[in-house]
C-alpha positions as a Markdown table, in Angstrom:
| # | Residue | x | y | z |
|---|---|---|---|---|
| 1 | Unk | 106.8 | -104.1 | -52.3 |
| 2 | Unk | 108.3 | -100.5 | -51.6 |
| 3 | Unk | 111.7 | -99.2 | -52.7 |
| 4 | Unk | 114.4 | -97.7 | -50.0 |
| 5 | Unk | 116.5 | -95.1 | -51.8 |
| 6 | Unk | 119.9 | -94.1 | -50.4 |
| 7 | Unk | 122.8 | -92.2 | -50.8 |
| 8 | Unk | 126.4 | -92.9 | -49.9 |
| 9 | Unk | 129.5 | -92.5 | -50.8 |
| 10 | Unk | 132.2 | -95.3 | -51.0 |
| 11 | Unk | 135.7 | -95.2 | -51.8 |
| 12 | Unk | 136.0 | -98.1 | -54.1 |
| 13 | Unk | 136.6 | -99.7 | -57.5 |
| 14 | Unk | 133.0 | -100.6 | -59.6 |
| 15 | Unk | 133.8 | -104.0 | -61.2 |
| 16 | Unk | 132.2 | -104.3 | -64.4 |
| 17 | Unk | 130.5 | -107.3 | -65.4 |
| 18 | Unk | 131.3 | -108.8 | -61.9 |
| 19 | Unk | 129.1 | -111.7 | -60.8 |
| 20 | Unk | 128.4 | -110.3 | -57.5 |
| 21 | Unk | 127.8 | -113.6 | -55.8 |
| 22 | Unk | 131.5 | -114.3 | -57.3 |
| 23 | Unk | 133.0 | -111.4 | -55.7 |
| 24 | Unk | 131.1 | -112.1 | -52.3 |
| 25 | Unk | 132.6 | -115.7 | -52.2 |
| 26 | Unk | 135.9 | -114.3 | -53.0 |
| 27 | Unk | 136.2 | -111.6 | -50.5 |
| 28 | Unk | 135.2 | -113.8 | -48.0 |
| 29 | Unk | 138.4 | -116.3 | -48.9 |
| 30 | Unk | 140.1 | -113.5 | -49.0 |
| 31 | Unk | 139.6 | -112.2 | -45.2 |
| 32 | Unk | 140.4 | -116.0 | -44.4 |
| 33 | Unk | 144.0 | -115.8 | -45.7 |
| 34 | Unk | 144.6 | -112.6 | -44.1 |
| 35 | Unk | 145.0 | -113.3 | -40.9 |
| 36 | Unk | 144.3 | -111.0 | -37.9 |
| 37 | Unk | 142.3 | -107.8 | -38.1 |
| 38 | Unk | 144.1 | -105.0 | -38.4 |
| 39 | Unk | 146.5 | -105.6 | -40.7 |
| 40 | Unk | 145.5 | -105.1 | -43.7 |
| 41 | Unk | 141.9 | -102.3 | -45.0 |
| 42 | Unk | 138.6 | -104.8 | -45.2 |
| 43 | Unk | 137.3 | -105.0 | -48.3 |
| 44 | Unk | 133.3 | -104.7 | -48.3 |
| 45 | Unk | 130.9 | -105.8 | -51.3 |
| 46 | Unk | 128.5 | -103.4 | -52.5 |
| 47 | Unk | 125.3 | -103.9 | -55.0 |
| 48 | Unk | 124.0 | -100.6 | -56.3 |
| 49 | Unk | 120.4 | -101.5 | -57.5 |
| 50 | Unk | 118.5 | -99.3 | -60.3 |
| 51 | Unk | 115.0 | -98.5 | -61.3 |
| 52 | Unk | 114.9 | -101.2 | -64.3 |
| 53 | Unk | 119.3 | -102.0 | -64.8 |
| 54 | Unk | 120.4 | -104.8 | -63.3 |
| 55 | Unk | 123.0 | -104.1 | -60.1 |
| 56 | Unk | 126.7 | -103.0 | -60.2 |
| 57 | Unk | 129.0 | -104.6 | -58.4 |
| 58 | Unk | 131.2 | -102.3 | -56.5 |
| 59 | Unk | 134.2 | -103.1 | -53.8 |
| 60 | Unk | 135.0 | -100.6 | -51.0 |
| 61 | Unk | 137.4 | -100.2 | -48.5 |
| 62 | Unk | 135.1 | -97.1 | -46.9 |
| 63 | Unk | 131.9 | -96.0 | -46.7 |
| 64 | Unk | 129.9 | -92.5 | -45.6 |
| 65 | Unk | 125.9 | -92.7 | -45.4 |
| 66 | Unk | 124.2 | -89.3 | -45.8 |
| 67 | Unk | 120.5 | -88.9 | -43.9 |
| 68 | Unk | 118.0 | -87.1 | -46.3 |
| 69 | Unk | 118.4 | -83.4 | -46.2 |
| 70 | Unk | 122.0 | -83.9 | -45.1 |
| 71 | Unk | 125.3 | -82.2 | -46.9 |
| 72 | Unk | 128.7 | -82.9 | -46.2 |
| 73 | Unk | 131.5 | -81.0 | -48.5 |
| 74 | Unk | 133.5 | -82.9 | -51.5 |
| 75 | Unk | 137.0 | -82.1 | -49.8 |
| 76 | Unk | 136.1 | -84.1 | -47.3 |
| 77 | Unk | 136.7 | -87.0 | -49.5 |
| 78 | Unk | 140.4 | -87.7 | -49.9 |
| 79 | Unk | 142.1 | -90.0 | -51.3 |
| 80 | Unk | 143.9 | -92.7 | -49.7 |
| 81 | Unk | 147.1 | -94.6 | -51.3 |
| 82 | Unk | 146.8 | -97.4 | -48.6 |
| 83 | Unk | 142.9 | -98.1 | -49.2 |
| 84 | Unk | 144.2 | -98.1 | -52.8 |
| 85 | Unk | 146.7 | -100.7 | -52.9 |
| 86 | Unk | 143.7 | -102.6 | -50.6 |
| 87 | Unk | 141.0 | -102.4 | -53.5 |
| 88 | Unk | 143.8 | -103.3 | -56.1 |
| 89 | Unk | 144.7 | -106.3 | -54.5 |
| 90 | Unk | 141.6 | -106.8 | -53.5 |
| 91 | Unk | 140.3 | -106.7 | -57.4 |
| 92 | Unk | 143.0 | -109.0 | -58.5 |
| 93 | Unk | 142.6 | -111.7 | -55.9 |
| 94 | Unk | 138.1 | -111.6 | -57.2 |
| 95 | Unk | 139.8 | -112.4 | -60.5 |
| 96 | Unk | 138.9 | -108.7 | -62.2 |
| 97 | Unk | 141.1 | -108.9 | -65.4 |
| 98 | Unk | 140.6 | -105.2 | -66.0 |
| 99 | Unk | 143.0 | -102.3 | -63.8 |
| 100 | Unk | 140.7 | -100.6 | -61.1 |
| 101 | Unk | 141.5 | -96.8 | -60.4 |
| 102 | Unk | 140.0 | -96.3 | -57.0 |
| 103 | Unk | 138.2 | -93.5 | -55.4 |
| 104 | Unk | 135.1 | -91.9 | -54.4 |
| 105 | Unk | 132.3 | -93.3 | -55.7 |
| 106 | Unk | 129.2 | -91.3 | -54.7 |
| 107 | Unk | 126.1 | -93.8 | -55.2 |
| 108 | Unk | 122.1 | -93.6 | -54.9 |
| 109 | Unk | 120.5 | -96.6 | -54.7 |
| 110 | Unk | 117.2 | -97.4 | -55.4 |
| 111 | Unk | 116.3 | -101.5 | -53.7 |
């Protein structure tokens, strides 16, 4: 078996302790009750896989792959106040007890 590694960043919330297959079935429930596209930011599940840790669960409203050898500069990354509410709501409705602060979440993942 080989391992692909990737880089990306995603503005998000982790969830700590999440059960990602929770979250999945969640978000999923939640698109349903929604209504038309468009209205509302999609939320997207992320699982960020280690070397040897088990996966993190992260939710994003965004996401910006990087090829190898590739830079883009940090202030490209702004913050966005809509995608914000999006991931808060978003959280709550998953059932995350804890408060998310959402942002840029710059990830390498090794799966």
């Amino acid at each position: 078996m080989s391992l692909d590694h990737s880089f990306f960043a995603v503005y998000g919330a982790e969830l700590p302790g999440a059960d990602w297959e929770h979250v999945y079935d969640r978000l999923e429930d939640l698109r349903r009750t929604q209504g038309p596209a468009g209205d509302t930011e999609d939320v997207q599940l992320f699982t960020v896989s280690g070397d040897r840790d088990p996966s993190r669960v992260v939710i994003g409203a965004d996401v910006v792959s990087f090829a190898p050898g590739s830079c883009k500069p940090v202030r490209d990354f702004i913050p966005s106040p809509k995608r914000d509410k999006a991931l808060r709501r978003a959280a709550a409705f998953v059932g995350h007890a804890e408060p998310v602060e959402p942002g840029w979440l710059f990830v390498y993942d090794l799966s």
